[in-house]
C-alpha positions, 0 to 999 in steps of 0.5 A: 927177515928173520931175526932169533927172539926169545918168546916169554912162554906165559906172555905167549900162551895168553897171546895165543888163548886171548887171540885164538892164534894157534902157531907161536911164529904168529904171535910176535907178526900180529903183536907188531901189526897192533903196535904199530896199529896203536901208535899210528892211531895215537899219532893220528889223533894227536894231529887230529886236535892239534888241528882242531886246537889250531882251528879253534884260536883261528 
């Protein structure tokens, strides 16, 4: 799918030095993989001690 985006130039000229990625078409792709990376990770560990909370009142 392509949707037109407007790129911040300096967020993306950081992006590219911090990561290494050369083409600017990348960087928005590996920004929404570490999005949705970081919040399945937070969700994760939310459920992990709401368990964990859950175990120990058992």
């Amino acid at each position: 799918m392509r949707t037109p985006i407007d790129l911040v130039d300096k967020l993306v000229a950081d992006a590219q030095r911090y990561s290494g990625i050369s083409e600017r078409t990348e960087i928005p792709r590996e920004a929404l993989r570490a999005l949705i990376h970081r919040e399945a990770s937070r969700r994760s560990s939310r459920s992990s001690v709401t368990a964990a909370s859950a175990f120990i009142r058992s």
